[in-house]
C-alpha positions in Angstrom: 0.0 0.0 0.0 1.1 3.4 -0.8 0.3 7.1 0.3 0.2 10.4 -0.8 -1.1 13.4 0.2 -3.1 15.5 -1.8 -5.0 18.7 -2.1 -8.4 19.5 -4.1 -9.4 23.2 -3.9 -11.9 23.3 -6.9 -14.5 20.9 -8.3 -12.7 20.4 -12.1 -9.8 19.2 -9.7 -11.7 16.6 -8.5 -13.0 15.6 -12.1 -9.9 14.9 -13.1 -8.9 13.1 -10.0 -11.6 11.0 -10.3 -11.3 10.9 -13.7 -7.6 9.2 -13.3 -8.6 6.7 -10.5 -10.8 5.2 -12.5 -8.8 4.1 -14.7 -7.3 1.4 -12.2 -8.8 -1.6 -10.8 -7.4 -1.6 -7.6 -9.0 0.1 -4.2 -8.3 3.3 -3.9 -8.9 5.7 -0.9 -9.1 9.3 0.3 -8.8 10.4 3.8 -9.6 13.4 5.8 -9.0 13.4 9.2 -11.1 10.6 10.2 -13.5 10.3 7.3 -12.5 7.3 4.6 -14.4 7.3 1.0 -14.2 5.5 -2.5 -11.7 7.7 -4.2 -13.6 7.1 -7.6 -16.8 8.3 -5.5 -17.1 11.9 -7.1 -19.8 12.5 -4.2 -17.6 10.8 -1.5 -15.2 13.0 -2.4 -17.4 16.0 -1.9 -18.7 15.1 1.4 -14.6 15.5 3.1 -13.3 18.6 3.8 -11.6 20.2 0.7 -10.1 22.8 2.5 -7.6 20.5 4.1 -5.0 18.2 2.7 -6.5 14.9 1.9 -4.5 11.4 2.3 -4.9 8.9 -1.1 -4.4 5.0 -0.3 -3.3 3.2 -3.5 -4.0 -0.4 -2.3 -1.0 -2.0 -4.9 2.2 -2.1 -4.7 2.1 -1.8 -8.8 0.9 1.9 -8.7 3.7 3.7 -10.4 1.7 4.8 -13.0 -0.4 6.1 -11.1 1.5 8.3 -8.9 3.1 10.0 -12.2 -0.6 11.0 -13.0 -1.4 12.4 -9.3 2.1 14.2 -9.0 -0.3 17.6 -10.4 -1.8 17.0 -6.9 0.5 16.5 -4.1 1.2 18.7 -2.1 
């Protein structure tokens, strides 16, 4: 498992976050403080806080691609 954090300030952020998770098969999560959603979850995404940072939890170890894609949101 791998983690990142993140930030997503405006809603076309989170399109395209969404938009890239989705693309995988494996679990991916978000975390804000103690809240946990579906990181493909456009509306569980909107129910955390967005003014905070926000933890992602790639569940593979085979996620390499996929943290090139996300480097446009770490923080």
């Amino acid at each position: 498992m791998k983690s990142i954090q993140i930030s997503l300030q405006m809603a076309s952020q989170v399109k395209t976050f969404v938009s890239i998770v989705q693309k995988y098969d494996f679990d991916i999560e978000l975390k804000s403080e103690r809240y946990v959603v579906d990181a493909k979850s456009i509306l569980g995404i909107f129910s955390l806080d967005l003014s905070k940072p926000l933890i992602v939890e790639i569940h593979s170890d085979d996620c390499g691609e996929l943290l090139d894609e996300l480097k446009d949101f770490e923080i």
